[in-house]
PDB file of N, CA, C and O in Angstrom:
ATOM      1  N   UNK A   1      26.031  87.124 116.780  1.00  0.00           N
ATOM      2  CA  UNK A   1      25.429  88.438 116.887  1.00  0.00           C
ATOM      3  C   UNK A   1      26.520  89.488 116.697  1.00  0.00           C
ATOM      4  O   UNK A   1      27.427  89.548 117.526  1.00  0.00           O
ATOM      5  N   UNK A   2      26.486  90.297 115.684  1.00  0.00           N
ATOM      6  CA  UNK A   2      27.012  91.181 115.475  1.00  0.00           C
ATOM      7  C   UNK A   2      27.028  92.639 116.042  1.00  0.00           C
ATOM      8  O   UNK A   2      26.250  93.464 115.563  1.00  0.00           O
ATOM      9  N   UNK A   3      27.921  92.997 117.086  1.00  0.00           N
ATOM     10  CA  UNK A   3      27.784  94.903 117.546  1.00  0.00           C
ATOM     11  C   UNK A   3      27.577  95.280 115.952  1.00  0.00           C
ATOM     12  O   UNK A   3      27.847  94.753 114.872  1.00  0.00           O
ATOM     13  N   UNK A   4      26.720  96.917 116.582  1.00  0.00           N
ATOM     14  CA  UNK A   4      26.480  98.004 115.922  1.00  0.00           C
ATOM     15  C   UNK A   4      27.421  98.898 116.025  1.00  0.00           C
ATOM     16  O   UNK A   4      27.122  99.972 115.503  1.00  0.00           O
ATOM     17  N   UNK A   5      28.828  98.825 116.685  1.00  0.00           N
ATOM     18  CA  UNK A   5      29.421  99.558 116.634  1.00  0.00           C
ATOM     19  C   UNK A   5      29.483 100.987 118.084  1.00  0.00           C
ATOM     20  O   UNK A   5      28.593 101.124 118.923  1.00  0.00           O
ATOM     21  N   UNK A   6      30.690 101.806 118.000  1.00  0.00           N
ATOM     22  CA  UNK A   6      30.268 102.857 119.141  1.00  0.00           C
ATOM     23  C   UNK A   6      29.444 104.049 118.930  1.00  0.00           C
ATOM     24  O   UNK A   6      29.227 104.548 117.825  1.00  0.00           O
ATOM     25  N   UNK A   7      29.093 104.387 119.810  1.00  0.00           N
ATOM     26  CA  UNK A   7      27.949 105.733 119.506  1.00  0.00           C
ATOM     27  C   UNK A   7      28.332 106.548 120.142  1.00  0.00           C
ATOM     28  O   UNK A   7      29.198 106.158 120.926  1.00  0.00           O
ATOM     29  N   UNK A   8      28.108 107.530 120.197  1.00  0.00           N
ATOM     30  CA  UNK A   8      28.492 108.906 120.807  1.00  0.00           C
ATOM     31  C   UNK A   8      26.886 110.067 120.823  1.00  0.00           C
ATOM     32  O   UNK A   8      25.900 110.304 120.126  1.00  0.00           O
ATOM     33  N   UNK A   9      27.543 110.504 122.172  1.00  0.00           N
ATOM     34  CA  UNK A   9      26.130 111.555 122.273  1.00  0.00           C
ATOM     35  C   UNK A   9      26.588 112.321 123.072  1.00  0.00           C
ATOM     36  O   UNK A   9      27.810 112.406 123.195  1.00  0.00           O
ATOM     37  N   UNK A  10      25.446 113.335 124.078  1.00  0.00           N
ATOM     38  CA  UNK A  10      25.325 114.241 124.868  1.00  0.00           C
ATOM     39  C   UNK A  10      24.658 113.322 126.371  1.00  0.00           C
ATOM     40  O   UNK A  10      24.218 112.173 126.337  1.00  0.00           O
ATOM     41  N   UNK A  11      24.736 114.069 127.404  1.00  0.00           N
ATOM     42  CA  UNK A  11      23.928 113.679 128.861  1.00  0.00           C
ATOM     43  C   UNK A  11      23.743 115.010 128.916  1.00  0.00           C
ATOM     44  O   UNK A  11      24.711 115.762 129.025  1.00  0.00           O
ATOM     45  N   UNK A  12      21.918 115.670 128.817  1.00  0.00           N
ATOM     46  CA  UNK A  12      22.224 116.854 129.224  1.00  0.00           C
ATOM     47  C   UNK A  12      21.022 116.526 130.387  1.00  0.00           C
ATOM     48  O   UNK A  12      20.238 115.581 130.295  1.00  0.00           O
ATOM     49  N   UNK A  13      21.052 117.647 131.648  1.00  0.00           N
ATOM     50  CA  UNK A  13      19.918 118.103 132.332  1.00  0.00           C
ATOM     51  C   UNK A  13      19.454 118.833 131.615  1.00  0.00           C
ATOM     52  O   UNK A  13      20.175 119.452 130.833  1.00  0.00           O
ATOM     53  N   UNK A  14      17.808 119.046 131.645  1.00  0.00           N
ATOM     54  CA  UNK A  14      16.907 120.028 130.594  1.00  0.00           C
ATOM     55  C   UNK A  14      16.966 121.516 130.779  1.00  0.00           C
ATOM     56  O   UNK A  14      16.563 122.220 129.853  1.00  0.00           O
ATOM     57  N   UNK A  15      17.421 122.066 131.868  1.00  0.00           N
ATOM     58  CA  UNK A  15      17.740 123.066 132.215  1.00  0.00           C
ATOM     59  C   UNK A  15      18.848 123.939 131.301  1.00  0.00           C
ATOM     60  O   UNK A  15      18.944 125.135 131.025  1.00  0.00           O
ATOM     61  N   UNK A  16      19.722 122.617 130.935  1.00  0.00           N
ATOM     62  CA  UNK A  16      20.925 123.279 129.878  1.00  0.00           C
ATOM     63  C   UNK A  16      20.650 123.457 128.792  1.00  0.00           C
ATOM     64  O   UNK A  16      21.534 123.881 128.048  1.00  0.00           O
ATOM     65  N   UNK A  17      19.008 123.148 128.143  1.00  0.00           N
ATOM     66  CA  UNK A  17      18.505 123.197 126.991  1.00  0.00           C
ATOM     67  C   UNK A  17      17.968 125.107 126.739  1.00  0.00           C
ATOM     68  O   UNK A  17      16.806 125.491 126.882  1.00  0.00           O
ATOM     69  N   UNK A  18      18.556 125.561 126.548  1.00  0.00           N
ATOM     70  CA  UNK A  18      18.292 127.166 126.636  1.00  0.00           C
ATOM     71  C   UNK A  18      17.997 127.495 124.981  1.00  0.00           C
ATOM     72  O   UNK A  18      18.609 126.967 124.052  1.00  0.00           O
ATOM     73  N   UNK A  19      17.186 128.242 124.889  1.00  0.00           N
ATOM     74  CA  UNK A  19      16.550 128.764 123.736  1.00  0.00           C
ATOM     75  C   UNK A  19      16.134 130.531 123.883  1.00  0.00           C
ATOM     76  O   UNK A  19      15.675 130.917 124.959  1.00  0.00           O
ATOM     77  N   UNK A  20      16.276 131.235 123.069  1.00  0.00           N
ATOM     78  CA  UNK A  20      15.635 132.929 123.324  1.00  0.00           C
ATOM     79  C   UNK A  20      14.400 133.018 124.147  1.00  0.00           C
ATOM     80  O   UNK A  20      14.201 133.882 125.001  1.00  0.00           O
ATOM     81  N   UNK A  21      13.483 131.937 123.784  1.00  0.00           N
ATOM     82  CA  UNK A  21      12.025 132.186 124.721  1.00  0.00           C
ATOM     83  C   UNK A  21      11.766 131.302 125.818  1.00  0.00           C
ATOM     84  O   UNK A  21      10.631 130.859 125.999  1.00  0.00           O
ATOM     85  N   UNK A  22      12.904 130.956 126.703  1.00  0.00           N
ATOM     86  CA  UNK A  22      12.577 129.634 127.813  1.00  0.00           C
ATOM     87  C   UNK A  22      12.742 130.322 128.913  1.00  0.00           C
ATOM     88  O   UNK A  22      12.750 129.687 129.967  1.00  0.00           O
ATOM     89  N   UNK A  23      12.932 131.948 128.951  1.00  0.00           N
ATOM     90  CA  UNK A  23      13.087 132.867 130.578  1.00  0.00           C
ATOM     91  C   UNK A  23      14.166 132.466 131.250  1.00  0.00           C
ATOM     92  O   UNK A  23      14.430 132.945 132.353  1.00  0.00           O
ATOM     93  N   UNK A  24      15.008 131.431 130.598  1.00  0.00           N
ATOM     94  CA  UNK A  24      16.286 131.121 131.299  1.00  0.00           C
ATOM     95  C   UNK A  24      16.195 130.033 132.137  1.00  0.00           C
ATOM     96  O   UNK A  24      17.099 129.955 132.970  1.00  0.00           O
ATOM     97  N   UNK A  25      15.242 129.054 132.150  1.00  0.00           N
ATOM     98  CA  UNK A  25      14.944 127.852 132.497  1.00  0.00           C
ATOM     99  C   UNK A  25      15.224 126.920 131.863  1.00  0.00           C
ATOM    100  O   UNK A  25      15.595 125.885 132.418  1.00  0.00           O
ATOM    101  N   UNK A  26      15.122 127.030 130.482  1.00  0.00           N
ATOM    102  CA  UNK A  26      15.517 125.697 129.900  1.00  0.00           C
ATOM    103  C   UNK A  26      13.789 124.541 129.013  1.00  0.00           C
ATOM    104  O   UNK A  26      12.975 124.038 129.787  1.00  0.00           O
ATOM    105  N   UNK A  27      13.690 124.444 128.104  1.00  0.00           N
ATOM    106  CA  UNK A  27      12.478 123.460 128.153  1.00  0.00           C
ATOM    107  C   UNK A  27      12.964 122.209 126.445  1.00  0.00           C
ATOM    108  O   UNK A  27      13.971 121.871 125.823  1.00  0.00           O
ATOM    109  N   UNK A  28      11.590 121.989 126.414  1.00  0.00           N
ATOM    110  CA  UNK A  28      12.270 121.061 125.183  1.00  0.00           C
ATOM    111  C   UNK A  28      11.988 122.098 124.054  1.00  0.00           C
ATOM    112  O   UNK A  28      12.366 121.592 122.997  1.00  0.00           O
ATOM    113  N   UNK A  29      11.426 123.468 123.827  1.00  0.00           N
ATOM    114  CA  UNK A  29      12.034 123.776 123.027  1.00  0.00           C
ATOM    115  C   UNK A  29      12.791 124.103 122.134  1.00  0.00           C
ATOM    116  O   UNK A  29      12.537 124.372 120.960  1.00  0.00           O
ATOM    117  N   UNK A  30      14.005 124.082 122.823  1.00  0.00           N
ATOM    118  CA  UNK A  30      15.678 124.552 122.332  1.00  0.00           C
ATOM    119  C   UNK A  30      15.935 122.774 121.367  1.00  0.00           C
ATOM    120  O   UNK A  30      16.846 122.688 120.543  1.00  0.00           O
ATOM    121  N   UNK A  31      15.339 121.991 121.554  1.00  0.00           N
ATOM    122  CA  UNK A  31      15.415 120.376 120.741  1.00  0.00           C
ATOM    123  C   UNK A  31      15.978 120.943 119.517  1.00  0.00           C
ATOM    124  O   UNK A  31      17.066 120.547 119.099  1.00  0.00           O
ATOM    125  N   UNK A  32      15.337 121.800 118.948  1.00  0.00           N
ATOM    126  CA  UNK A  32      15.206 121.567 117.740  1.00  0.00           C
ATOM    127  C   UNK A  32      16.739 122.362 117.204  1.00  0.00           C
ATOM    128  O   UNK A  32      17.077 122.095 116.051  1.00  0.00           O
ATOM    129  N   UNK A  33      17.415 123.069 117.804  1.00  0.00           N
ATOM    130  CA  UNK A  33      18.313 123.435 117.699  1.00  0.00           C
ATOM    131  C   UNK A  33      20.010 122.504 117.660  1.00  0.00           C
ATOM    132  O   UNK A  33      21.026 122.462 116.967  1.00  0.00           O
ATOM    133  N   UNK A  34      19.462 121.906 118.840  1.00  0.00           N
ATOM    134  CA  UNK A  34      20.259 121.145 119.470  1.00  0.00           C
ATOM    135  C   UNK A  34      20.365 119.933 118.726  1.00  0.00           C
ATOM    136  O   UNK A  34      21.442 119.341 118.800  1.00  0.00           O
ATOM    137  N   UNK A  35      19.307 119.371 117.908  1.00  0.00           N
ATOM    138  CA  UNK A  35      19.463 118.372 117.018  1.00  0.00           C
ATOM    139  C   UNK A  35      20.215 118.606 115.768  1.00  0.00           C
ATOM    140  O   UNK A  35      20.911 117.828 115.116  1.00  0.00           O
ATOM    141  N   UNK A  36      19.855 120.131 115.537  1.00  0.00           N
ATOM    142  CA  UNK A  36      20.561 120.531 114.170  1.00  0.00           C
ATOM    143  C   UNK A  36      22.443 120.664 114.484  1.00  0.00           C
ATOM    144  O   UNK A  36      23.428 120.614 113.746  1.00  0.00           O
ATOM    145  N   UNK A  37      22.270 120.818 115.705  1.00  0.00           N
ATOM    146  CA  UNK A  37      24.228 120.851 115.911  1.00  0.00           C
ATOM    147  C   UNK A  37      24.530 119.488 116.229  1.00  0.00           C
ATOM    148  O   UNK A  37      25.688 119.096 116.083  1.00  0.00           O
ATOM    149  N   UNK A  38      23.476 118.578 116.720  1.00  0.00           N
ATOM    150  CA  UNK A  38      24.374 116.964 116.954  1.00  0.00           C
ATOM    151  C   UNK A  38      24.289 116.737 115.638  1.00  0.00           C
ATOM    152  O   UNK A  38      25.167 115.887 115.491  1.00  0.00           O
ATOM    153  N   UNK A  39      23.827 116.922 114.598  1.00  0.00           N
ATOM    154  CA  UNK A  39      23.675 116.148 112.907  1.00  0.00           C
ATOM    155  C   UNK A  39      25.078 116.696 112.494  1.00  0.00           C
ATOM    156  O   UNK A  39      25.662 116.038 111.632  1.00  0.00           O
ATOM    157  N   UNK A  40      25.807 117.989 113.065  1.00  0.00           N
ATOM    158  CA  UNK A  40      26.946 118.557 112.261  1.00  0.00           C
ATOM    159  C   UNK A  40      27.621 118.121 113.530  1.00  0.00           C
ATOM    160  O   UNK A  40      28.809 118.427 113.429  1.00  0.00           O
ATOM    161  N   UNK A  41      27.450 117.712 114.341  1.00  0.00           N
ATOM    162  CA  UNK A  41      28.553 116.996 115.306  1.00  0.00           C
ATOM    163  C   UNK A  41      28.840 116.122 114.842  1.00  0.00           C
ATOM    164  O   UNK A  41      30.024 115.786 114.811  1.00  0.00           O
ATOM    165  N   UNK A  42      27.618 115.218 114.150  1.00  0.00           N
ATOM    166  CA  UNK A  42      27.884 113.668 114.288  1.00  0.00           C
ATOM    167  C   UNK A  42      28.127 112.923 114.788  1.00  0.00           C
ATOM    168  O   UNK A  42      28.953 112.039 114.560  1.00  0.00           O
ATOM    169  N   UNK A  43      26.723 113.276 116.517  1.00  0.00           N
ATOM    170  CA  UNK A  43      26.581 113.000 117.736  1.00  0.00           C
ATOM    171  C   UNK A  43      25.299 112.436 117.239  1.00  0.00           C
ATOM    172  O   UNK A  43      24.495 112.976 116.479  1.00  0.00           O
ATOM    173  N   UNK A  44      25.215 110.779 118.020  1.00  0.00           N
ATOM    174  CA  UNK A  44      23.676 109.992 117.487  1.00  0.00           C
ATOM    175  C   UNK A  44      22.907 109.472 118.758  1.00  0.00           C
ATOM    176  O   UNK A  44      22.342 108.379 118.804  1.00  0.00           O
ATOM    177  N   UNK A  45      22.943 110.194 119.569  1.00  0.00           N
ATOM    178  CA  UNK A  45      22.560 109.910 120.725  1.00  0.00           C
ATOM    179  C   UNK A  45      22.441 111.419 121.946  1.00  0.00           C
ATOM    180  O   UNK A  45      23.242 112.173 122.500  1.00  0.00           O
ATOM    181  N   UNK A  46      21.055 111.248 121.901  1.00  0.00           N
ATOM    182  CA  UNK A  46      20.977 112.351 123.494  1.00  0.00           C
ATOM    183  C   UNK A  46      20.244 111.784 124.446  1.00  0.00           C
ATOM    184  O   UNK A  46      19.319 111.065 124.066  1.00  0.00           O
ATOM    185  N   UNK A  47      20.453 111.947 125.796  1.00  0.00           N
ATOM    186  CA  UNK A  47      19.885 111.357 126.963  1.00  0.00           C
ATOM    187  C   UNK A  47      19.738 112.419 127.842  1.00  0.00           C
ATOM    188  O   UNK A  47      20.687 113.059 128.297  1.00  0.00           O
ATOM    189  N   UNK A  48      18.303 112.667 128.149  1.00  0.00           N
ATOM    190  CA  UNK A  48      18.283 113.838 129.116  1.00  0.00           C
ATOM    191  C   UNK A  48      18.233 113.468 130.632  1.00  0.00           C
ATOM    192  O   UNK A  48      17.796 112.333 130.825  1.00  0.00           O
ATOM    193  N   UNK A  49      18.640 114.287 131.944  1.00  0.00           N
ATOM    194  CA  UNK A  49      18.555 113.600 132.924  1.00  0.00           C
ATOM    195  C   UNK A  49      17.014 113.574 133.421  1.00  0.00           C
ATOM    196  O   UNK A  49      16.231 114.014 132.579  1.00  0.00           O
ATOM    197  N   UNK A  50      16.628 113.281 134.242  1.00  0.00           N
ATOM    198  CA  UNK A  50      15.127 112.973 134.559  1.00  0.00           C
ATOM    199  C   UNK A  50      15.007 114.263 135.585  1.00  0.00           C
ATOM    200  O   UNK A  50      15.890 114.798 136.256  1.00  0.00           O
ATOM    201  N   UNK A  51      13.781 114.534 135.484  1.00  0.00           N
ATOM    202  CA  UNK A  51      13.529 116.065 136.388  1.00  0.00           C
ATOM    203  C   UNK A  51      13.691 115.976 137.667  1.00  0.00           C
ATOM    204  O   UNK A  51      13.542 116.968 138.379  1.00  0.00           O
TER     205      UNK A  51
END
C-alpha cells in the first residue's frame, strides 16, 4: 500500500470565517472566499471545529 503523500490545510472555528455580510459572527458564507485563497495557497485540506 502506497501513502498519498503529506497534505496541508487550515483548522478553523467558523466564527473565523468572516465575510462583509456575516454581522461579525462568522458563517459558511465567507467558504467561498476562503477556498479561492487555499487554491493560491496550495492548502488541500480544511477542517472546521464543531460548534
Amino acid at each position: 500500500m502506497s501513502t498519498p503523500g503529506r497534505l496541508s490545510g487550515l483548522l478553523l472555528p467558523l466564527f473565523s470565517l468572516r465575510s462583509r455580510t456575516d454581522f461579525g459572527i462568522g458563517d459558511f458564507g465567507a467558504m467561498d472566499g476562503l477556498f479561492a485563497w487555499m487554491k493560491a495557497a496550495r492548502q488541500r485540506l480544511l477542517m472546521v471545529l464543531p460548534l
